[in-house]
Rosetta silent file (secondary structure, phi, psi, omega in degrees, C-alpha in Angstrom):
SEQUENCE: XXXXXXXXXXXXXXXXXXXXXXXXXXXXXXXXXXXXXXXXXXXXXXXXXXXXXXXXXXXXXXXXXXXXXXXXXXXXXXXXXXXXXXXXXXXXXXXXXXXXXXXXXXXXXXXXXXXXXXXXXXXXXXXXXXXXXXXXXXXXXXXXXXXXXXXXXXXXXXXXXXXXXXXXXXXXXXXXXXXXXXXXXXXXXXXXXXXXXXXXXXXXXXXXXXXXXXXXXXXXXXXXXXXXXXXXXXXXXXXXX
SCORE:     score description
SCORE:     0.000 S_00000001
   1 L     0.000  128.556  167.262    0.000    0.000    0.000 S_00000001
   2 L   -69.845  126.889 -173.053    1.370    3.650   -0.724 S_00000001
   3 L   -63.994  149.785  168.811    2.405    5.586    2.217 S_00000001
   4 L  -102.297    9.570  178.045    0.777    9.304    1.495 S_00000001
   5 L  -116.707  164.458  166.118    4.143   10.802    3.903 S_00000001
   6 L  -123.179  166.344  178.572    7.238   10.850    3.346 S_00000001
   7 L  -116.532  138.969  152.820   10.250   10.438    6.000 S_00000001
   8 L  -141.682  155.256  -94.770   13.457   11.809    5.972 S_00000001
   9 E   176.331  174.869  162.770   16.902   10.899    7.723 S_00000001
  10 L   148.360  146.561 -155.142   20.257   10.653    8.069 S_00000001
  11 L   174.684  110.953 -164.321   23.046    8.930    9.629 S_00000001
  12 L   -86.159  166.569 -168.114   25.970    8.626    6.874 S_00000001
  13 L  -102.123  160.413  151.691   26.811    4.789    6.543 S_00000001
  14 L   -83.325   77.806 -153.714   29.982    3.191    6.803 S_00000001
  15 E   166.779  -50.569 -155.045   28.782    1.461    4.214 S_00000001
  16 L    21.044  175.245 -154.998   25.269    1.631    4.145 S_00000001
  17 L    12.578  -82.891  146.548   24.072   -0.136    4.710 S_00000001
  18 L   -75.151   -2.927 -152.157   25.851   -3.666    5.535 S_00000001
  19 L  -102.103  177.080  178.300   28.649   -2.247    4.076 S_00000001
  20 E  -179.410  101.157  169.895   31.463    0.567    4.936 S_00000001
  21 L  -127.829  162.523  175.633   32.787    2.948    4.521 S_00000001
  22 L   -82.552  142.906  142.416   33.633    6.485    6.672 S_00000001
  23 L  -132.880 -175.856 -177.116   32.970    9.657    5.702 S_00000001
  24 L   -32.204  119.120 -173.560   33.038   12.901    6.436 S_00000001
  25 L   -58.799  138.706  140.816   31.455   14.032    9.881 S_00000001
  26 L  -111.883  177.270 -142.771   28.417   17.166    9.432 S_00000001
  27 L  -136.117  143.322 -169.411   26.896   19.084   11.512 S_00000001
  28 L   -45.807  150.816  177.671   22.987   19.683   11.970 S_00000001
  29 L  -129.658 -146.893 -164.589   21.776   22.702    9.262 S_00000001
  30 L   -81.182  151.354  154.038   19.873   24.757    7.417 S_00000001
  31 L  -107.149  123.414 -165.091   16.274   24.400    6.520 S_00000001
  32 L  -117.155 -179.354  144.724   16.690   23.911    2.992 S_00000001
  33 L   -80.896   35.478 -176.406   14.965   22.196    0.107 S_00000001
  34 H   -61.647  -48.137  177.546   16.905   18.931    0.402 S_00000001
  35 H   -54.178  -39.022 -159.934   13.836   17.081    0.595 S_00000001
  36 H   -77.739  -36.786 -169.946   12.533   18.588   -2.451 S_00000001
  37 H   -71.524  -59.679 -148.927   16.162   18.130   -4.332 S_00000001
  38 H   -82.314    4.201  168.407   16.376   14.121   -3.177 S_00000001
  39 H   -94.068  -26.972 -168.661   13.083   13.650   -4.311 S_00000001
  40 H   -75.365  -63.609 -170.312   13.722   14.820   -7.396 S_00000001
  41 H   -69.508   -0.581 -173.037   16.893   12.438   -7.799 S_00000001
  42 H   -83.927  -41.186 -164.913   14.849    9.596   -6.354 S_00000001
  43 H   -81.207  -21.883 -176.131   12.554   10.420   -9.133 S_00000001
  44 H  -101.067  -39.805  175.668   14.638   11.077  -12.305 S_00000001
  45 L    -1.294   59.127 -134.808   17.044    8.283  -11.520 S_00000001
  46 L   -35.012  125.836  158.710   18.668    6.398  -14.575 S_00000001
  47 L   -31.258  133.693  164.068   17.235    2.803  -15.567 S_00000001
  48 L   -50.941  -80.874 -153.785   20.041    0.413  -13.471 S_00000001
  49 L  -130.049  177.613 -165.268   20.973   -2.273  -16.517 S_00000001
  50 L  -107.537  141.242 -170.262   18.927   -2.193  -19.969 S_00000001
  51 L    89.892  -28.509  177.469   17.011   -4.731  -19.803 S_00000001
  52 L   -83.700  115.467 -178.786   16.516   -5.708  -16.312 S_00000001
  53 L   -21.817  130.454  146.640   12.977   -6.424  -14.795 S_00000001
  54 L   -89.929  145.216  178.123   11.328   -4.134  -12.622 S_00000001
  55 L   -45.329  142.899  142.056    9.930   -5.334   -9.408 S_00000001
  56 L   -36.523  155.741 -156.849    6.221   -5.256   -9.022 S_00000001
  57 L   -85.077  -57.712  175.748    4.863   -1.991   -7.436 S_00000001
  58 L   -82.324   37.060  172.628    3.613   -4.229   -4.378 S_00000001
  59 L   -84.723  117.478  172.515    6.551   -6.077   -4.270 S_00000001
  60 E  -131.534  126.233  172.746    8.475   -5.841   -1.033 S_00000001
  61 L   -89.652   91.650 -169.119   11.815   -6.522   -0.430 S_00000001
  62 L   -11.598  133.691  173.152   12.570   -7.959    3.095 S_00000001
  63 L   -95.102  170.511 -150.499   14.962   -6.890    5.423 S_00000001
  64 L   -92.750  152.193  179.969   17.247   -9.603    6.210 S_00000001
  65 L  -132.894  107.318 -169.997   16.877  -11.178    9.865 S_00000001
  66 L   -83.863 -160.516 -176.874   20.037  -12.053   10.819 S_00000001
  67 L  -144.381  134.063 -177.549   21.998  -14.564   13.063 S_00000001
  68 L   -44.115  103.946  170.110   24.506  -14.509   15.568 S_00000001
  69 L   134.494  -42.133 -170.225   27.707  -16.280   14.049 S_00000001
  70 L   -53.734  171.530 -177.776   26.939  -15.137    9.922 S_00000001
  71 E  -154.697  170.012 -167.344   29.807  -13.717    8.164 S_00000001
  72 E  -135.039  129.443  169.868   30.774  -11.811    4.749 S_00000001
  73 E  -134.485  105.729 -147.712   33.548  -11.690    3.282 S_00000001
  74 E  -109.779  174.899 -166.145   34.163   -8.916   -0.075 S_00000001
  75 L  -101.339  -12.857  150.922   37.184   -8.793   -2.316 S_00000001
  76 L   -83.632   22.486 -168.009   38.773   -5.726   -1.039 S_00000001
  77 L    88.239  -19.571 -156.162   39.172   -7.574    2.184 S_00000001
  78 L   -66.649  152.338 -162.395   36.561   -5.735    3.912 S_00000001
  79 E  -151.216  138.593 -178.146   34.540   -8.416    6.238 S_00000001
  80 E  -133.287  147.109  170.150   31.211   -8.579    8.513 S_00000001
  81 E  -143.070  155.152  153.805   29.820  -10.881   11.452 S_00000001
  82 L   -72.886  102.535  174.131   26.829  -10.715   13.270 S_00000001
  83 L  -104.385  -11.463  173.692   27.729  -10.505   17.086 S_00000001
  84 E  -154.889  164.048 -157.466   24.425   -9.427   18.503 S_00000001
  85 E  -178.571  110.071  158.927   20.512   -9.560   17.768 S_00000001
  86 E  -154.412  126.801 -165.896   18.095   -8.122   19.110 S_00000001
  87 L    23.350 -136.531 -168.756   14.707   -8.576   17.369 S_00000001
  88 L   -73.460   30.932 -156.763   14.985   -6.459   14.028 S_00000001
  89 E  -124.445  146.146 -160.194   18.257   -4.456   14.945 S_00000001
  90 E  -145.790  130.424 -176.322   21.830   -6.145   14.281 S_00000001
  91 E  -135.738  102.732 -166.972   25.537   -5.299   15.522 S_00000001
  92 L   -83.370  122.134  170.109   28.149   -6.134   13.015 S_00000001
  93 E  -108.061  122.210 -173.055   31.627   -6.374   13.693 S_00000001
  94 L   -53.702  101.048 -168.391   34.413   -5.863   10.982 S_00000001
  95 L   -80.708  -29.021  123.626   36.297   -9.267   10.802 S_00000001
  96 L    -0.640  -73.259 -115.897   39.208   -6.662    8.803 S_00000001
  97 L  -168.541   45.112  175.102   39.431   -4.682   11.512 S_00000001
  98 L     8.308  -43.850  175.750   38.084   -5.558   14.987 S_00000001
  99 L   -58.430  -63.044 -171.296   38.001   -2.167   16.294 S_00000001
 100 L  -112.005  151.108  173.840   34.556   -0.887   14.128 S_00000001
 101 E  -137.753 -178.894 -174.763   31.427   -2.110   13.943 S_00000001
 102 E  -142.801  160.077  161.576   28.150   -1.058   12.613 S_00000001
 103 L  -136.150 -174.566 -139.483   24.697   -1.559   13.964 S_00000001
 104 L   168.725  148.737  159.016   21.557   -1.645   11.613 S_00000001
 105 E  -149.092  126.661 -146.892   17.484   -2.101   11.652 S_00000001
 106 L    24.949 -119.407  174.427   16.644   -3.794    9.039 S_00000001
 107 L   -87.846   -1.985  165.708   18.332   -1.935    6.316 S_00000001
 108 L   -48.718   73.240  172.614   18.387    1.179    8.513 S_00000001
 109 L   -50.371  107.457  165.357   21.521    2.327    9.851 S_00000001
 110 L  -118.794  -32.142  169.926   21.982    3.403   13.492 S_00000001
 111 L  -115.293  173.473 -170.793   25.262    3.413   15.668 S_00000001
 112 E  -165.300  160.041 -158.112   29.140    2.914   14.254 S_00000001
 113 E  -172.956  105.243  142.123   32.448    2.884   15.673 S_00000001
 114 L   -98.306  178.297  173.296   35.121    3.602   13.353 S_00000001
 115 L   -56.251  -76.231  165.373   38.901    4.590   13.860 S_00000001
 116 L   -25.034  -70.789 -149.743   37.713    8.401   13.690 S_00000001
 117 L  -126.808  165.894  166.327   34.451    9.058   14.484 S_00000001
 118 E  -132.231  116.195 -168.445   31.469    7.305   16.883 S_00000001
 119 E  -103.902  152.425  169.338   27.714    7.926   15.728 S_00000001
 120 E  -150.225  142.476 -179.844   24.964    7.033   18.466 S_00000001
 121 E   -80.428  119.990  165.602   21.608    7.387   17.011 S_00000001
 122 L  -115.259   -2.474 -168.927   19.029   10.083   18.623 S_00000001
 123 L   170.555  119.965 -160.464   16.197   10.250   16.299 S_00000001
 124 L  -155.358  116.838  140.183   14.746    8.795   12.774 S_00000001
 125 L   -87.867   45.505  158.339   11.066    9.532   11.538 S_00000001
 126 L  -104.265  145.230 -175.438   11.123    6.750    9.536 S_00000001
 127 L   -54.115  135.762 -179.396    7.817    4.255    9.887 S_00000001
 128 H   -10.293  -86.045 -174.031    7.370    1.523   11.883 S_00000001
 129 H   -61.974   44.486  143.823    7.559   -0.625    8.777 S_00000001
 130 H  -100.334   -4.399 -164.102   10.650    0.306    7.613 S_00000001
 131 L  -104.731  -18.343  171.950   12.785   -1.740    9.540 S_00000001
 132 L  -101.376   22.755  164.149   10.921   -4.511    7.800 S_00000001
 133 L   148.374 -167.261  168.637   11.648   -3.926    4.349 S_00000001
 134 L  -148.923  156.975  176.140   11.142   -1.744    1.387 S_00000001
 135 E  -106.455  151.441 -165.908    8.776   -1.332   -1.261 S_00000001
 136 L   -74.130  -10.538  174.879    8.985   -1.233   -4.743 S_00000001
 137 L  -124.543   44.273  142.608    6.785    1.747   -5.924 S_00000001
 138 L  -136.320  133.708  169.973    7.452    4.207   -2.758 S_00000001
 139 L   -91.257  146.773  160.208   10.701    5.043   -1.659 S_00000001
 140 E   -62.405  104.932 -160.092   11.755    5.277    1.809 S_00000001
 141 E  -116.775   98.228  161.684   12.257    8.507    2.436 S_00000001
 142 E  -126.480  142.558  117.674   13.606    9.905    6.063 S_00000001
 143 E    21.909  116.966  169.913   15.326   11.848    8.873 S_00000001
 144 E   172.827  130.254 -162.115   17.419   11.031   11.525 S_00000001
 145 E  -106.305  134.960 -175.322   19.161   12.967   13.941 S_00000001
 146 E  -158.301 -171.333 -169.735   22.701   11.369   15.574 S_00000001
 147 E  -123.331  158.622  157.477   26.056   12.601   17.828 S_00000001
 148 E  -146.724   96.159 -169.119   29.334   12.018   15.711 S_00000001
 149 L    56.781   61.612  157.848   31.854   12.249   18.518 S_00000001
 150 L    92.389   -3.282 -157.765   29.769   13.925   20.578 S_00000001
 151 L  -138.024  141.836 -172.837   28.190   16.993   18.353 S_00000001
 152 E   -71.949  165.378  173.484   24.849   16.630   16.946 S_00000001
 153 E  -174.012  139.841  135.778   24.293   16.380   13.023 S_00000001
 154 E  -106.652  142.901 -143.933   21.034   15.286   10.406 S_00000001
 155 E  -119.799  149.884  165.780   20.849   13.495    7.382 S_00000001
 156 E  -118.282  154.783 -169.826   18.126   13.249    4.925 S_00000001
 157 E  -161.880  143.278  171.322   18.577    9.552    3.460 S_00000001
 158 E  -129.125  138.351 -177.275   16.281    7.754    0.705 S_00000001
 159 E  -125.163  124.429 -172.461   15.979    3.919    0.221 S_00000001
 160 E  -142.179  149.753 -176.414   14.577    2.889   -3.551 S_00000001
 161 E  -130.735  115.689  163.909   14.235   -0.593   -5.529 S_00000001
 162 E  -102.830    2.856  174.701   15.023   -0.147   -8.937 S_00000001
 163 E   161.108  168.055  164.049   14.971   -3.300  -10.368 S_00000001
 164 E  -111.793  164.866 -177.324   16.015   -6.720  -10.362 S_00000001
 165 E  -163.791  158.458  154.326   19.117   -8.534  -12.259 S_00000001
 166 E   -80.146   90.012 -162.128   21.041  -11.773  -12.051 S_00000001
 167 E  -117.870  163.350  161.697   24.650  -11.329  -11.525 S_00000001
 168 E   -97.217   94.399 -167.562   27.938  -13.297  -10.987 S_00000001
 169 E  -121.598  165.725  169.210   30.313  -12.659   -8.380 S_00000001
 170 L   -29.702  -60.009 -177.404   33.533  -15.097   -6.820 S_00000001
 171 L   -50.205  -29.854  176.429   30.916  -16.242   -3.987 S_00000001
 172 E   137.645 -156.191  178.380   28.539  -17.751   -7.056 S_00000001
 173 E  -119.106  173.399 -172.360   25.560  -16.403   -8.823 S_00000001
 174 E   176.213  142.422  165.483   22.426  -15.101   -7.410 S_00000001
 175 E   -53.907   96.065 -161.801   18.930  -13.687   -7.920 S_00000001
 176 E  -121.091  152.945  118.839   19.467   -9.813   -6.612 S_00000001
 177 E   -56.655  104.223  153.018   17.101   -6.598   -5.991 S_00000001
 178 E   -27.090   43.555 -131.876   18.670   -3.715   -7.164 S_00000001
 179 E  -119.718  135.172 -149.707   18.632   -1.001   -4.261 S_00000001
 180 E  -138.293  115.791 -170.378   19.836    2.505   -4.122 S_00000001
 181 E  -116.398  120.923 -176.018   20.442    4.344   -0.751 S_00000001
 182 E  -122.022  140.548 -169.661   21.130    8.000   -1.248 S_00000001
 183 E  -137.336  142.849  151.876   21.920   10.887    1.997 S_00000001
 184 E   -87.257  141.982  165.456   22.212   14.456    1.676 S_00000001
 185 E   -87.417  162.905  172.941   23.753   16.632    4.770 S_00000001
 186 L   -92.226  -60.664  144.198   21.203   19.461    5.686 S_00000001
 187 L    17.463  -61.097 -165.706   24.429   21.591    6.299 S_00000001
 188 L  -129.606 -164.485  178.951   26.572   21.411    3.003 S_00000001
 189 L  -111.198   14.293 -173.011   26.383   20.224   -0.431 S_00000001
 190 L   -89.391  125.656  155.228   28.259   16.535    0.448 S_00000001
 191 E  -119.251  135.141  157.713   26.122   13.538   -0.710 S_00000001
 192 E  -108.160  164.909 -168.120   26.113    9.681   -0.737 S_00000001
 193 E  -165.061  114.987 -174.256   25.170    7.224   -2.566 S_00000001
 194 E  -103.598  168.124  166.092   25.533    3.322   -2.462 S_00000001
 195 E  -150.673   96.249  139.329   23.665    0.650   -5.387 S_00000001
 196 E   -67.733  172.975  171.833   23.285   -2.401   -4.340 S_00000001
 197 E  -147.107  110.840 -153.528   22.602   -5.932   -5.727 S_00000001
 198 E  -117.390  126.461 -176.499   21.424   -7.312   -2.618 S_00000001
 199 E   -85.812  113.284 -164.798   20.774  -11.094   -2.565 S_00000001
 200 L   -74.581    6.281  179.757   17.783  -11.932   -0.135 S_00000001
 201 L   -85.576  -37.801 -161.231   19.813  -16.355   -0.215 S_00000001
 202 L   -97.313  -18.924 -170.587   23.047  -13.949    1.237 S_00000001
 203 L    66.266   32.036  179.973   21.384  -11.791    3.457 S_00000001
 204 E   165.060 -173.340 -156.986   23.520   -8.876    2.120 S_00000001
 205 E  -108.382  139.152 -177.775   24.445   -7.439   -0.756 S_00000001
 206 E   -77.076  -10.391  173.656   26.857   -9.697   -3.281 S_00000001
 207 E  -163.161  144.261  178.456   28.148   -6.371   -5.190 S_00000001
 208 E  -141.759  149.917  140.905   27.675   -2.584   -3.900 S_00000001
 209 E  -109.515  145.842  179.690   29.037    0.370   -5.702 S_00000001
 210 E  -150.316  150.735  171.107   29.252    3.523   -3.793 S_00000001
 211 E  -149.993  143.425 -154.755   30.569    7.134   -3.696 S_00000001
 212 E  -135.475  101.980 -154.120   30.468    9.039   -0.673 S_00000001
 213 L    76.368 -137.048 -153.647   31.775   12.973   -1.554 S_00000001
 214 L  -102.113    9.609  170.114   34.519   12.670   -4.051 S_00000001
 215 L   -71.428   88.939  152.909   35.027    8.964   -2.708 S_00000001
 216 E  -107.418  170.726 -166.807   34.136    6.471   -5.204 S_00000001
 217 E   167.521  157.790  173.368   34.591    1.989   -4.823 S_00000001
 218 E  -139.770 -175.935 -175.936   32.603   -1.002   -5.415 S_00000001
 219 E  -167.647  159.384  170.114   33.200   -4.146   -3.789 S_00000001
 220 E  -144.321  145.655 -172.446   31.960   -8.039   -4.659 S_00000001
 221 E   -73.490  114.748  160.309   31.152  -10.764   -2.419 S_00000001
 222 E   -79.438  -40.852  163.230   33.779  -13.687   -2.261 S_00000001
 223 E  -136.267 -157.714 -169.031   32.331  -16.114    0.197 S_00000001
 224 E   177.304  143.327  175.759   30.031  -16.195    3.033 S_00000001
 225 E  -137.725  125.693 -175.375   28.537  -17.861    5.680 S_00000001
 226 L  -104.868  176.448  155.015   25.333  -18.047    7.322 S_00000001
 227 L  -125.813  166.834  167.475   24.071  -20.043   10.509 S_00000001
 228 L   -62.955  120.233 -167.055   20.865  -21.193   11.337 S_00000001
 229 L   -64.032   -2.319 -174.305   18.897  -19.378   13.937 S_00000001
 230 L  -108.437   -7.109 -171.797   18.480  -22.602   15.823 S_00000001
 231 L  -102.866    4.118 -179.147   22.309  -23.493   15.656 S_00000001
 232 L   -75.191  159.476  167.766   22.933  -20.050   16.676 S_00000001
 233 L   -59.806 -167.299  176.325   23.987  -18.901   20.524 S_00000001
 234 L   -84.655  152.073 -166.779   20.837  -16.970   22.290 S_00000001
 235 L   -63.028   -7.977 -173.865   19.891  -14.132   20.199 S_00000001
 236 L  -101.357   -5.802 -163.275   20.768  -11.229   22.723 S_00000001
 237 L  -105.516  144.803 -179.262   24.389  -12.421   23.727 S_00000001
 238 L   -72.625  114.125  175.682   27.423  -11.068   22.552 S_00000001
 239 L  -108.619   -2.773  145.674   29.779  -13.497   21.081 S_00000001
 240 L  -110.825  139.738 -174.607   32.392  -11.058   20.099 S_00000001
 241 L   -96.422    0.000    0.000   33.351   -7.954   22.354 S_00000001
């Protein structure tokens, strides 16, 4: 069913979603027309691949519900585990690089712990049912308010399914949704922007391109591992610190 609001956000990913990278810290702003501009680019947006199906308009694409113990592994080394779960919210730790982690609701980013900087989430008017997927003919459009070592800053952030495609990566082939998470700062002119091709068999995405500023990278998945939620520890305990 089409939402008649929209949400808006922000919280810049390392990543975005499962993914990661840092970027620049900003600082809470102006009231601007960012919503009106990211609406625009949600709306004008370039066909993905020529050729590739679009999802039905009531087509919803899941958010993933992970398990203590899965793991990721991409070809510029970068790496993910699940170390805690609780109900739809997930706290990933960088098997690279011990030190950062990400946390996540559904496909929703909220706290991180990089080398730099540490985001703690204060505030996202996005709908209940976002944390449980997204649908294909409205985008998710939101808000969210966060600390990034301490000093407030908000994001405007959009979540969109543009299509579906089959691809190949090292890890195998796979059946993907096409997904495009784009943030504005209310502050400045710096924007991000990730495209996935997120496999709901991987629970993540098997190839992301992204460019975050004047930052651009892809990545592709080489292997991966899930567990079973019943072969898993209990769902609240930490099995990495």
């Amino acid at each position: 069913m089409k939402r008649s609001y929209l949400y808006v956000i922000g919280a810049l990913l390392t990543g975005a979603s499962l993914g990661g990278c840092t970027a620049e810290d900003l600082g809470i702003g102006r009231p601007t027309n960012a919503l009106a501009e990211l609406r625009r680019g949600v709306s004008s947006s370039p066909a993905i691949m020529q050729g590739a199906p679009k999802p039905a308009d009531e087509e919803t694409v899941a958010a993933p519900v992970e398990t203590v113990g899965s793991e990721w592994q991409f070809d510029d080394g970068y790496g993910l585990i699940v170390v805690q779960v609780n109900g739809p919210t997930a706290r990933f730790r960088r098997t690279d690089d011990p030190d950062q982690w990400i946390v996540r609701r559904g496909f929703m980013r909220e706290d991180s712990q990089s080398h730099r900087v540490s985001r703690k989430f204060l505030f996202s008017d996005a709908p209940p049912d976002g944390e449980t997927g997204l649908t294909a003919s409205t985008p998710l459009i939101y808000r969210r308010e966060f600390t990034s070592n301490g000093a407030n800053h908000s994001q405007i952030t959009s979540w969109t399914v543009e299509g579906r495609a089959q691809i190949s990566v090292p890890a195998g082939q796979f059946d993907c949704y096409v997904i495009v998470m784009r943030a504005r700062s209310l502050t400045d002119d710096w924007t991000g922007f990730e495209r996935w091709w997120y496999s709901p068999q991987v629970k993540n995405y098997v190839r992301m391109e992204y460019q975050y500023g004047s930052v651009t990278g892809s990545r592709v998945l080489t292997h991966y591992n899930l567990v079973a939620p019943n072969a898993a520890v209990p769902l609240t305990t930490k099995i990495i610190n």
